[in-house]
PDB file of N, CA, C and O in Angstrom:
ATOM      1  N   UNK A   1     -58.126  51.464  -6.390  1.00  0.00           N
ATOM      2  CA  UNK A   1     -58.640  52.706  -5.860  1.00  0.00           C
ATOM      3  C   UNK A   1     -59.251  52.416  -4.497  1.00  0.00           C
ATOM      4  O   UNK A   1     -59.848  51.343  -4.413  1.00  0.00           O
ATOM      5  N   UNK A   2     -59.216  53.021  -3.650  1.00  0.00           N
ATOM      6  CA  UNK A   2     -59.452  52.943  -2.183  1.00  0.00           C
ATOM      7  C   UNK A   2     -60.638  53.733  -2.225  1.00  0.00           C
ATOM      8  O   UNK A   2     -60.977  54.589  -3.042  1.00  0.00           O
ATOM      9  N   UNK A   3     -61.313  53.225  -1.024  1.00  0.00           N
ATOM     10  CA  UNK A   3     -62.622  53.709  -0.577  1.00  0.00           C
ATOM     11  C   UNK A   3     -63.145  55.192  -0.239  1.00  0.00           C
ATOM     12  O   UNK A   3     -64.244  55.700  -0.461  1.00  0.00           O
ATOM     13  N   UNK A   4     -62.190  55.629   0.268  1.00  0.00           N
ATOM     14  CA  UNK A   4     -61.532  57.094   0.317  1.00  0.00           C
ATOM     15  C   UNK A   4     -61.820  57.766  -1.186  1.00  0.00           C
ATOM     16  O   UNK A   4     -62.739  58.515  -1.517  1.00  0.00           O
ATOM     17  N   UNK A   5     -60.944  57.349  -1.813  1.00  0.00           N
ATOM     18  CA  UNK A   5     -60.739  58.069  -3.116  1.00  0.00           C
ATOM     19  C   UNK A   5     -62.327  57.681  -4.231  1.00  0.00           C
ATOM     20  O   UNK A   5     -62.513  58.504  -5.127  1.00  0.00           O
ATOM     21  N   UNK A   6     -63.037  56.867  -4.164  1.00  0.00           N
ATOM     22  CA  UNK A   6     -64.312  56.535  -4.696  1.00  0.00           C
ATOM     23  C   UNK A   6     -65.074  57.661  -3.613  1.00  0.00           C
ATOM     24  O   UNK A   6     -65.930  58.429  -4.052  1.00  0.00           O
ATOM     25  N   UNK A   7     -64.780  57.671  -2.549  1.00  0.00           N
ATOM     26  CA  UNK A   7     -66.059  58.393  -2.209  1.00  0.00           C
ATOM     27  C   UNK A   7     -66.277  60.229  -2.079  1.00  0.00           C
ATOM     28  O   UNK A   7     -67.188  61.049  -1.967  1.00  0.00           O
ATOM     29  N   UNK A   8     -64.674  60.176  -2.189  1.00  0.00           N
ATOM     30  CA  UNK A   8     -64.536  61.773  -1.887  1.00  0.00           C
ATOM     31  C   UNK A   8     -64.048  62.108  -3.418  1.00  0.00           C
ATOM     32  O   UNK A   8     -64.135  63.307  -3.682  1.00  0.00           O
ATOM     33  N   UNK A   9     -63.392  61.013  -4.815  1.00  0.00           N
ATOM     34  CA  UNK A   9     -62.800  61.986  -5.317  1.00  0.00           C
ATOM     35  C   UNK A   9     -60.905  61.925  -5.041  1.00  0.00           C
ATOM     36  O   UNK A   9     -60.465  61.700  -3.914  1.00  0.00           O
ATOM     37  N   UNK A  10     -60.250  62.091  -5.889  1.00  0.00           N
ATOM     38  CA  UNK A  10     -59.096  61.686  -5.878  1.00  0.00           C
ATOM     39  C   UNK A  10     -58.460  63.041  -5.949  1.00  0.00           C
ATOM     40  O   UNK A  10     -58.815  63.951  -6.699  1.00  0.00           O
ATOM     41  N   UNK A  11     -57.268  63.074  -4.895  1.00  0.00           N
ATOM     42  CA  UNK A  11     -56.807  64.857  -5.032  1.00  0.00           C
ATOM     43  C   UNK A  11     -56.711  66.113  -6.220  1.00  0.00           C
ATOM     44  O   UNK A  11     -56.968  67.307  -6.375  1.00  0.00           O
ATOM     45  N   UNK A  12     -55.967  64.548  -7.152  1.00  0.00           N
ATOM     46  CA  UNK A  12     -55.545  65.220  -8.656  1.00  0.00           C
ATOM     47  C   UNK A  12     -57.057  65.693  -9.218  1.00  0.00           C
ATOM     48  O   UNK A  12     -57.257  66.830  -9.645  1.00  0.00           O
ATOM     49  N   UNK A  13     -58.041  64.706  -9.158  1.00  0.00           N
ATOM     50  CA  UNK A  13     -59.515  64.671  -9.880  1.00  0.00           C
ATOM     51  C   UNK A  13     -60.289  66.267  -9.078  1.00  0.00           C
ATOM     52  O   UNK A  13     -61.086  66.955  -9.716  1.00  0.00           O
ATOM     53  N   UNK A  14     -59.965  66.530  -7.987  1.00  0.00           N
ATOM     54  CA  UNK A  14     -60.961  67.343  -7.111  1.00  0.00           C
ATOM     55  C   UNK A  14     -60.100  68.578  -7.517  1.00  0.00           C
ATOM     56  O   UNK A  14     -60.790  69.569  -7.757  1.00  0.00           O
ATOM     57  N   UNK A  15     -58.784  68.747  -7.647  1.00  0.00           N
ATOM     58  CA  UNK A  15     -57.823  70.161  -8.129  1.00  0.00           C
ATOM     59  C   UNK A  15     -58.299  70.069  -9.487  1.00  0.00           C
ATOM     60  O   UNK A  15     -58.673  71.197  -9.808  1.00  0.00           O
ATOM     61  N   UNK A  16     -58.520  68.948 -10.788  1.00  0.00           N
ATOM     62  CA  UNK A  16     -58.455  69.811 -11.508  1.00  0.00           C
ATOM     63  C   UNK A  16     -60.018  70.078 -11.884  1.00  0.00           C
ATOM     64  O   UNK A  16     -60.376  70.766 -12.840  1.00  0.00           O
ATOM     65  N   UNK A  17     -60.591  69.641 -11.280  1.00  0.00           N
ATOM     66  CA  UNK A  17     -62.062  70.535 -11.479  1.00  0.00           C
ATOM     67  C   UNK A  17     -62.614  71.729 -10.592  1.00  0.00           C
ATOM     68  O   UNK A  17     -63.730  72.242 -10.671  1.00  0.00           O
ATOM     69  N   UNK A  18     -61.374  72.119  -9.557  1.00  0.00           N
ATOM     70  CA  UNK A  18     -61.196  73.512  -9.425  1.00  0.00           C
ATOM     71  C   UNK A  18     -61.072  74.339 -10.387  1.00  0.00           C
ATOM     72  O   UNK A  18     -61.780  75.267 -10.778  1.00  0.00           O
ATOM     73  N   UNK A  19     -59.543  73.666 -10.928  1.00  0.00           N
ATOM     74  CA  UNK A  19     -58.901  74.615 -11.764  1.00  0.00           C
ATOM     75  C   UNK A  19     -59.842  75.193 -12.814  1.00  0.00           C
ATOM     76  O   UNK A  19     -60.040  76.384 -13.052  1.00  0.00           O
ATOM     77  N   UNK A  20     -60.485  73.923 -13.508  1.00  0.00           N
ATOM     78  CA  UNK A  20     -61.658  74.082 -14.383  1.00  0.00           C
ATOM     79  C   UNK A  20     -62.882  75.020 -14.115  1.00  0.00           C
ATOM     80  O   UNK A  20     -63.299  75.754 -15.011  1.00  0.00           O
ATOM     81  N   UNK A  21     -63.286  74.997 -13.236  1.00  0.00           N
ATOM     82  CA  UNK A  21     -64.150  76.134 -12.205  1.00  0.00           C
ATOM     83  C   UNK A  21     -63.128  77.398 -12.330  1.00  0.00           C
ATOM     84  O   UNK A  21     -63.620  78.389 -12.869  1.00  0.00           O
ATOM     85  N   UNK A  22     -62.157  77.468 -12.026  1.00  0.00           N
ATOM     86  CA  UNK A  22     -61.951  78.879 -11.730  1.00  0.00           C
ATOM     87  C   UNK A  22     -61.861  79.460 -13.221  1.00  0.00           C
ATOM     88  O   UNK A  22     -62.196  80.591 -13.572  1.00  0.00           O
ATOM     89  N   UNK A  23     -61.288  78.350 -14.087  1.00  0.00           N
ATOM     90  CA  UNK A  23     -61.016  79.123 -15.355  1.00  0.00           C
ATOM     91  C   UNK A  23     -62.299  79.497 -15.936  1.00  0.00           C
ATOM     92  O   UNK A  23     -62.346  80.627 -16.422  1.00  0.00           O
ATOM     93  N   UNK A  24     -63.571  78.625 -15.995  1.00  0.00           N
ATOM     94  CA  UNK A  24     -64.646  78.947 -16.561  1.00  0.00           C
ATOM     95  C   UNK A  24     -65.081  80.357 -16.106  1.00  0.00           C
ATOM     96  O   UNK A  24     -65.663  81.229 -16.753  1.00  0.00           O
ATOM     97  N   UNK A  25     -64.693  80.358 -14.951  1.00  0.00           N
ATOM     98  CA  UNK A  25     -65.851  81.631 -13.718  1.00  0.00           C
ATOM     99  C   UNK A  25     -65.039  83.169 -14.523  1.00  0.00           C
ATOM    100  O   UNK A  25     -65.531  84.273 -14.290  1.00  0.00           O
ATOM    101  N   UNK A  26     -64.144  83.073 -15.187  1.00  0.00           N
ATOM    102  CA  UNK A  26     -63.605  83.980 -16.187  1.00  0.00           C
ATOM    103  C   UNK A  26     -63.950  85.077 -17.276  1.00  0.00           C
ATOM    104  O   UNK A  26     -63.685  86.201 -17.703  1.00  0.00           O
ATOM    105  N   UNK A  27     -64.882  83.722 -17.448  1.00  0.00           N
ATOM    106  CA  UNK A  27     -66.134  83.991 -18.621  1.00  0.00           C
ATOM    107  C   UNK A  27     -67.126  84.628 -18.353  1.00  0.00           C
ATOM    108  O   UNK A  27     -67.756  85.315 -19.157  1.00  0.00           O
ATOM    109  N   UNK A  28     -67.445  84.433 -16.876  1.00  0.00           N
ATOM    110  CA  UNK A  28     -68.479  85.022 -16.199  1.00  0.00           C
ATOM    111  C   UNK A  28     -68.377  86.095 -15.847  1.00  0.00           C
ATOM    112  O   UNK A  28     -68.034  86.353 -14.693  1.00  0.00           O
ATOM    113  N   UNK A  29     -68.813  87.593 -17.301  1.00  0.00           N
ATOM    114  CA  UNK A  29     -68.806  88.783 -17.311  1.00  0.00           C
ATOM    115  C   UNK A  29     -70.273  89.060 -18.580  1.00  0.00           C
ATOM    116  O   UNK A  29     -70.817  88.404 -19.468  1.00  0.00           O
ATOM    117  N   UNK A  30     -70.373  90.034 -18.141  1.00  0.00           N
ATOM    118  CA  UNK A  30     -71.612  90.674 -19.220  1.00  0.00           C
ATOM    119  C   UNK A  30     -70.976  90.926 -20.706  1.00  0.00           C
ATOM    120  O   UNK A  30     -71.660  91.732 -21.337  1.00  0.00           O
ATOM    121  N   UNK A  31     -69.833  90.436 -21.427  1.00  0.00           N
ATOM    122  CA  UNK A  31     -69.543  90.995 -22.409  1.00  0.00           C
ATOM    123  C   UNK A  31     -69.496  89.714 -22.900  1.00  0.00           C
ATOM    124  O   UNK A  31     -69.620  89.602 -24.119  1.00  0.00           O
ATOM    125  N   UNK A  32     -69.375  88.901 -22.363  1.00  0.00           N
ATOM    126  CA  UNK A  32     -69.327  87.467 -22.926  1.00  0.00           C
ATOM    127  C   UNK A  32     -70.281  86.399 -23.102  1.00  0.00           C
ATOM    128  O   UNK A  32     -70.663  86.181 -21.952  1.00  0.00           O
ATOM    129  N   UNK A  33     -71.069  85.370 -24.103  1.00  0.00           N
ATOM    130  CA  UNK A  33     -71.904  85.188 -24.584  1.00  0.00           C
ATOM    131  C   UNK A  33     -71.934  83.740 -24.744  1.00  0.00           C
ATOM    132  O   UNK A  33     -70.791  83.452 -25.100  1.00  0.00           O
ATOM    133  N   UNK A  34     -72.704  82.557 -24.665  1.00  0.00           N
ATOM    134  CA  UNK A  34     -72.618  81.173 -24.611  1.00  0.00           C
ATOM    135  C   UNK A  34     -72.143  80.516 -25.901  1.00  0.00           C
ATOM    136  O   UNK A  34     -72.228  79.315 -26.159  1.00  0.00           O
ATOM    137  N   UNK A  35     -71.458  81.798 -26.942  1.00  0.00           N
ATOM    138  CA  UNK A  35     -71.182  80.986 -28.209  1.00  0.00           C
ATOM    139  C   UNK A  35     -69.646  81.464 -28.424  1.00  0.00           C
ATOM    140  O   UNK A  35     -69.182  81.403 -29.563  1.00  0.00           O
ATOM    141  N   UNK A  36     -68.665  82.052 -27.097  1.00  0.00           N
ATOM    142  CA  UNK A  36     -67.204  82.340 -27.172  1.00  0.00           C
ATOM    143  C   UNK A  36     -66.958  80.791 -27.458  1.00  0.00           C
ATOM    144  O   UNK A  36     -67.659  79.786 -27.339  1.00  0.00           O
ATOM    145  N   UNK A  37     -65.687  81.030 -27.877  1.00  0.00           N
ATOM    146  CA  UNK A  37     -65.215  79.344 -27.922  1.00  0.00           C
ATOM    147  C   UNK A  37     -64.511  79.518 -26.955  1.00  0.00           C
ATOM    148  O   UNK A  37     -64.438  78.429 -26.386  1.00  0.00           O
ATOM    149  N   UNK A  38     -63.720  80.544 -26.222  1.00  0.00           N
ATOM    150  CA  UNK A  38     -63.445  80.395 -25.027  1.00  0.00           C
ATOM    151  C   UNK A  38     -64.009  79.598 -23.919  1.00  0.00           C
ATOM    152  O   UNK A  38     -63.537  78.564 -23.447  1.00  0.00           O
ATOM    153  N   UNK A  39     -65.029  80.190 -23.588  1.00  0.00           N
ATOM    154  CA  UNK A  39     -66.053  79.916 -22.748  1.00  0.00           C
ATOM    155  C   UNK A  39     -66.425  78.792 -23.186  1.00  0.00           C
ATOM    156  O   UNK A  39     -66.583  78.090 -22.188  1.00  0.00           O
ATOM    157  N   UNK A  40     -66.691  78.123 -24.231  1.00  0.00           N
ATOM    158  CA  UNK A  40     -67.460  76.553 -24.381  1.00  0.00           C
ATOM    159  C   UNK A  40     -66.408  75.658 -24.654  1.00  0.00           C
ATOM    160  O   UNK A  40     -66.649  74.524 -25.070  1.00  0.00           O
ATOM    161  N   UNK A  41     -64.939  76.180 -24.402  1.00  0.00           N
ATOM    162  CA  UNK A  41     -63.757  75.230 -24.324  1.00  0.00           C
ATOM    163  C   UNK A  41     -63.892  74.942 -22.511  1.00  0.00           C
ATOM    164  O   UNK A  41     -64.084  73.901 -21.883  1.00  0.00           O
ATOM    165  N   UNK A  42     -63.751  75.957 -22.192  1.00  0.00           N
ATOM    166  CA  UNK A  42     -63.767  75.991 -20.300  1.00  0.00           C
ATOM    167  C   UNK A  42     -65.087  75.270 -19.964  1.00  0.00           C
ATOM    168  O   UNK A  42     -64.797  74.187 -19.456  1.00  0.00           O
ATOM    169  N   UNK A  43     -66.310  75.424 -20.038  1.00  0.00           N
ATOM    170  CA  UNK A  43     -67.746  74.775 -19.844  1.00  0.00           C
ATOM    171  C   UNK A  43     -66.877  73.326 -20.521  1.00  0.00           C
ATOM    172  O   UNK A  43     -67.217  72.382 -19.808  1.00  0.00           O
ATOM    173  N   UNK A  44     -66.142  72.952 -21.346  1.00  0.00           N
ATOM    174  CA  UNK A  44     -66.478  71.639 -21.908  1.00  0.00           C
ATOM    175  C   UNK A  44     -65.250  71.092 -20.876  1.00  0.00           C
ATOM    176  O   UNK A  44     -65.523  70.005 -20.365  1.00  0.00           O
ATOM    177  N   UNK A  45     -64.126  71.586 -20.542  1.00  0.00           N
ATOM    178  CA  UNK A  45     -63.198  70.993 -19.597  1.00  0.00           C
ATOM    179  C   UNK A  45     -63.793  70.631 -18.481  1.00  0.00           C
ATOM    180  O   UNK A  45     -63.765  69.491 -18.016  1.00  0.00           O
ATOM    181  N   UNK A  46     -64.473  71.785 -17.905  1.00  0.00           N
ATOM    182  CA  UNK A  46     -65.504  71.619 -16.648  1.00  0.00           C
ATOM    183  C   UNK A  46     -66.034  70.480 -16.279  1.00  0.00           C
ATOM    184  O   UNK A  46     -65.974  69.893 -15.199  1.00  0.00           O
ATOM    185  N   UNK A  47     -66.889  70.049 -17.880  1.00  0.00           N
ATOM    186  CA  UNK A  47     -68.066  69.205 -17.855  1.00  0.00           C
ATOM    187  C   UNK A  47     -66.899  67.786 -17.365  1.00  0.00           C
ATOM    188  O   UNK A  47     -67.155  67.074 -16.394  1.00  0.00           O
ATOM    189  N   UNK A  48     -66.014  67.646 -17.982  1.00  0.00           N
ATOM    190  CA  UNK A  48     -64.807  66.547 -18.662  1.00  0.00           C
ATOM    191  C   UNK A  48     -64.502  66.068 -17.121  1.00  0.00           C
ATOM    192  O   UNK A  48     -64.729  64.919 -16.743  1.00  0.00           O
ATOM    193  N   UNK A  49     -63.804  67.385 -16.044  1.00  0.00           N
ATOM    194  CA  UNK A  49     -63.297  67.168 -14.860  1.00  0.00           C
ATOM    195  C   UNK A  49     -64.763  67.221 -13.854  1.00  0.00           C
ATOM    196  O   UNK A  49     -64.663  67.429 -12.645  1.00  0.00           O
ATOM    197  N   UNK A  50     -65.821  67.050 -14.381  1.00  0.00           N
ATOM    198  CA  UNK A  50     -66.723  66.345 -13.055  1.00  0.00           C
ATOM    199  C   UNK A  50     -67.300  65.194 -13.261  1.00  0.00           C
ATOM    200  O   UNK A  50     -68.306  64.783 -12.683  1.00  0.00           O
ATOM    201  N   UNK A  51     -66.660  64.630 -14.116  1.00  0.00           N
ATOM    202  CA  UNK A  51     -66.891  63.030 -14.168  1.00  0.00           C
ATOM    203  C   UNK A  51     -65.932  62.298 -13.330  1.00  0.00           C
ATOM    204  O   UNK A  51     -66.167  61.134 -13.006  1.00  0.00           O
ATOM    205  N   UNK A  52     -64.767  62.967 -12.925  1.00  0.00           N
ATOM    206  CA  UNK A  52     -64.184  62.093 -12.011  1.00  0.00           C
ATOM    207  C   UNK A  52     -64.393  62.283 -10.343  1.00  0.00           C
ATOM    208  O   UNK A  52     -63.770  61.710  -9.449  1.00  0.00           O
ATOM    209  N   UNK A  53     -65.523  63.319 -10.222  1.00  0.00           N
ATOM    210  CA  UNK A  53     -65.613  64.092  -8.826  1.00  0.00           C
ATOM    211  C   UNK A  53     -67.266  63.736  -8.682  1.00  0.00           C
ATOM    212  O   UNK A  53     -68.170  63.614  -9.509  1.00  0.00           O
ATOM    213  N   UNK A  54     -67.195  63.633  -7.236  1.00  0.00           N
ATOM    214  CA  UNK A  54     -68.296  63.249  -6.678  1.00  0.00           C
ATOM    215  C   UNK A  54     -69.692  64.210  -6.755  1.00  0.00           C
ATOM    216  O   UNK A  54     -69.116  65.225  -6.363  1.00  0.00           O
ATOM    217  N   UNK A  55     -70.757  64.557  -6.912  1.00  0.00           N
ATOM    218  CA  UNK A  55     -71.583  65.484  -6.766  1.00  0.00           C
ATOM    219  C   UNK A  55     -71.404  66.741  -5.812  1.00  0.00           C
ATOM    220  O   UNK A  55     -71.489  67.943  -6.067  1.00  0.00           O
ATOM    221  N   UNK A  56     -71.120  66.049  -4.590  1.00  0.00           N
ATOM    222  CA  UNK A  56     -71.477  66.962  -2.936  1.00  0.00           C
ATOM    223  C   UNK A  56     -69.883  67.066  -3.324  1.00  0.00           C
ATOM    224  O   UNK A  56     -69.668  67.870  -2.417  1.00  0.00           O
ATOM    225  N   UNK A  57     -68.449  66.892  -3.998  1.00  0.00           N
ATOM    226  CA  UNK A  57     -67.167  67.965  -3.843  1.00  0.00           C
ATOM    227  C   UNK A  57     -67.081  68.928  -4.671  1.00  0.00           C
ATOM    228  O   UNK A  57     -66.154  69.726  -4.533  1.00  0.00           O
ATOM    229  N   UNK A  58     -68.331  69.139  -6.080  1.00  0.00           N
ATOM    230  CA  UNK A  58     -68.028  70.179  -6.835  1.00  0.00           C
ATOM    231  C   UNK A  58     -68.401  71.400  -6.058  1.00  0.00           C
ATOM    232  O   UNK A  58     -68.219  72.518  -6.540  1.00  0.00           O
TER     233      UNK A  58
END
């Protein structure tokens, strides 16, 4: 892994904790509640894809 990719985050790693972000932000409506399993499947992918991403790229 190159210095680059440790410090920023690896393309694949930084898309899919977009993707993960956008899917969670889904959830984010007034009808929906912190105990959907929807929503705590997406929060748990989320959590999953910012372990490979730097703090300052989420």
């Amino acid at each position: 892994m190159g210095i680059k990719n440790k410090l920023f985050g690896t393309p694949e790693a930084v898309a899919a904790h977009q993707q993960a972000s956008r899917n969670l932000e889904r959830y984010n409506n007034p009808d929906t509640d912190d105990t959907d399993p929807g929503y705590l499947a997406a929060n748990e992918r989320k959590g999953e894809t910012a372990k490979d991403v730097p703090w300052y790229r989420r």
